[in-house]
C-alpha positions as a Markdown table, in Angstrom:
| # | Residue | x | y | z |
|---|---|---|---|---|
| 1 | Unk | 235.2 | 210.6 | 160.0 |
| 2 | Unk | 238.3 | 209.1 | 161.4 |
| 3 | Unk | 239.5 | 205.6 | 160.4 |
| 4 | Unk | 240.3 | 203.6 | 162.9 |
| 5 | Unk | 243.1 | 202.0 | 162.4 |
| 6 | Unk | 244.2 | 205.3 | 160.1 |
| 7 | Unk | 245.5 | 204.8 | 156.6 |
| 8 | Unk | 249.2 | 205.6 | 157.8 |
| 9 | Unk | 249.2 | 202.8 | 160.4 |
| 10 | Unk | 247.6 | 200.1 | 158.3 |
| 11 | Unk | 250.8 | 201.0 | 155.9 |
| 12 | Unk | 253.3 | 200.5 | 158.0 |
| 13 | Unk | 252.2 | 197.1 | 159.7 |
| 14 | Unk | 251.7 | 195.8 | 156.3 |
| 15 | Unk | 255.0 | 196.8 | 155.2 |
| 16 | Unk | 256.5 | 195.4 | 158.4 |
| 17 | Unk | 254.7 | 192.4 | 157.5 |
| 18 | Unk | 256.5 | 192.3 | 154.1 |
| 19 | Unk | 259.8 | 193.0 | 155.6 |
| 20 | Unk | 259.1 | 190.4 | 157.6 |
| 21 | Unk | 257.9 | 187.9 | 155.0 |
| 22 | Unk | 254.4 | 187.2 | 154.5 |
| 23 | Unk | 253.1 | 184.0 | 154.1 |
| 24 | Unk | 251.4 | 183.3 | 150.6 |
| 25 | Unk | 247.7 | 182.6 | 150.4 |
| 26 | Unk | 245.2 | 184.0 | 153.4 |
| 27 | Unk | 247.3 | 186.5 | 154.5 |
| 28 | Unk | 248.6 | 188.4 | 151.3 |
| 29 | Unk | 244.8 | 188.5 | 150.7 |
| 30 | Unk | 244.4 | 190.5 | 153.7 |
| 31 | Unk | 247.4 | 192.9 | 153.6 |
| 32 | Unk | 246.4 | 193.9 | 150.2 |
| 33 | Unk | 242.8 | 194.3 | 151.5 |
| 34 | Unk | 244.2 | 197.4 | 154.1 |
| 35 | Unk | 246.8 | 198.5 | 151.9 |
| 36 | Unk | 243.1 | 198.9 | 149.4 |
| 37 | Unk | 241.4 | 200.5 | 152.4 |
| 38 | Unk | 244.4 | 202.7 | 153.2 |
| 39 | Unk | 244.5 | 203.9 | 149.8 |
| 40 | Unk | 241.0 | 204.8 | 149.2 |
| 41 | Unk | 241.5 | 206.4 | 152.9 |
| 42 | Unk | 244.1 | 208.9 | 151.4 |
| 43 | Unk | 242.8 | 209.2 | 147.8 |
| 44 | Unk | 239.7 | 210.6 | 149.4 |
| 45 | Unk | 238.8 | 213.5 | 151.6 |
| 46 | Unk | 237.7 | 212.5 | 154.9 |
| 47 | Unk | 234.1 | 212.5 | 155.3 |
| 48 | Unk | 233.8 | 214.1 | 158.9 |
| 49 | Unk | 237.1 | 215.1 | 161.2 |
| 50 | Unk | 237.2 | 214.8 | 164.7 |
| 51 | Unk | 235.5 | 217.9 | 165.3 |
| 52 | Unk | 232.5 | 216.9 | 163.2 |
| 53 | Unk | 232.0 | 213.6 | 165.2 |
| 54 | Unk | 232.3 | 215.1 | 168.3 |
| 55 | Unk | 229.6 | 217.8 | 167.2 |
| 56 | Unk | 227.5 | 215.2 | 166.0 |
| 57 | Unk | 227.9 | 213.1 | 168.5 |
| 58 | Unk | 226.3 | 216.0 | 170.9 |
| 59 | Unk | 223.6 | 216.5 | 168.8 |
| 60 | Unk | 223.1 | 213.0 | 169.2 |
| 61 | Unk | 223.1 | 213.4 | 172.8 |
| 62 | Unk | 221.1 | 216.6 | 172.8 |
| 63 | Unk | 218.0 | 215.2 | 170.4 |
| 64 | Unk | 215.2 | 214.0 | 172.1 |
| 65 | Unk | 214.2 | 212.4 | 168.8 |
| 66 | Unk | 216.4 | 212.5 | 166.0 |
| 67 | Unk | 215.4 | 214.9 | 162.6 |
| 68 | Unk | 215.7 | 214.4 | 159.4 |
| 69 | Unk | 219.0 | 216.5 | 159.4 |
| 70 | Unk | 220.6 | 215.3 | 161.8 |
| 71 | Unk | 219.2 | 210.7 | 160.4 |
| 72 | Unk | 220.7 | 212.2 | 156.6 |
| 73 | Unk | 223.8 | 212.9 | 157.8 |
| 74 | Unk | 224.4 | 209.9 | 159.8 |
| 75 | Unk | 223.0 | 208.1 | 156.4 |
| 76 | Unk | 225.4 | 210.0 | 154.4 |
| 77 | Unk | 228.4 | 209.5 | 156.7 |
| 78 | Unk | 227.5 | 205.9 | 156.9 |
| 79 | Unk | 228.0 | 205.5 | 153.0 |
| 80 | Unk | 231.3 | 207.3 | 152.7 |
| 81 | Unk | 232.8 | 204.9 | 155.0 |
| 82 | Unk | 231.4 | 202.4 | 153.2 |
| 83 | Unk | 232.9 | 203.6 | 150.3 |
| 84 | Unk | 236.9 | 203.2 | 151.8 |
| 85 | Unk | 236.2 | 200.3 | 154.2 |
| 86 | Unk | 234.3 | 198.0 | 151.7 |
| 87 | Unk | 233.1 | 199.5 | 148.3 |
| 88 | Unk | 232.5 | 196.0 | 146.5 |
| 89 | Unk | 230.4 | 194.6 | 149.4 |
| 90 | Unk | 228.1 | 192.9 | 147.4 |
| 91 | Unk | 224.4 | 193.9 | 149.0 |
| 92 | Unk | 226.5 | 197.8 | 149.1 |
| 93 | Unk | 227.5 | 197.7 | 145.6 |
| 94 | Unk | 223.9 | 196.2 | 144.7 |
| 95 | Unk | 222.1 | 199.4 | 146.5 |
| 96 | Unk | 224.8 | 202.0 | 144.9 |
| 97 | Unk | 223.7 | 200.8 | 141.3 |
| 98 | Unk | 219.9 | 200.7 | 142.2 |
| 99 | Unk | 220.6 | 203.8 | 143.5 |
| 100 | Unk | 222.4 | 205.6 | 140.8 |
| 101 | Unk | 225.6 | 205.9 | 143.3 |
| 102 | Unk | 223.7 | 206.8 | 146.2 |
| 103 | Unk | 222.5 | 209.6 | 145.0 |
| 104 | Unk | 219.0 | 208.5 | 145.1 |
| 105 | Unk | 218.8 | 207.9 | 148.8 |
| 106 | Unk | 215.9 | 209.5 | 151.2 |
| 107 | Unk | 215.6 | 209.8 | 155.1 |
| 108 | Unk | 212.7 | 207.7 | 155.8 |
């Protein structure tokens, strides 16, 4: 899956923010934020490319009712971006432990 903005732009408007001189307070809180989002962005691999969404995306279109494949990979796709974008979102982190990591999730 793509991030949108991608890792490498998030880096270099926060460093042109630093050259720039960023105010204390609110807005170091959020630079450090992306440069945490970028980070986990490159640390890990990317969940789906472009080619992946785009094939999912026609399977979306395709389905006249979606399976159980194709719900568990949305499911699954949905937690890795969780996992870059916002890993210590508290009701998120609260289902990963219940869940053992996620690893304990079902399709409905």
């Amino acid at each position: 899956m793509s991030a949108d903005p991608p890792a490498r732009l998030i880096v270099s408007e926060v460093r042109a923010a630093l050259e720039r001189g960023l105010a204390p307070g609110f807005a170091q809180k959020v630079a450090a934020n992306a440069l945490g989002i970028a980070q986990r962005e490159l640390e890990r691999a990317a969940p789906a490319g472009a080619e992946d969404m785009q094939e999912l995306a026609d399977r979306i279109r395709g389905a006249a009712v979606l399976d159980d494949a194709l719900i568990g990979k949305l499911i699954e796709l949905a937690i890795a971006r969780m996992e870059i974008d916002q890993p210590t979102y508290p009701p998120f982190r609260a289902w990963k432990d219940a869940a053992g990591d996620g690893a304990g999730w079902r399709v409905p």
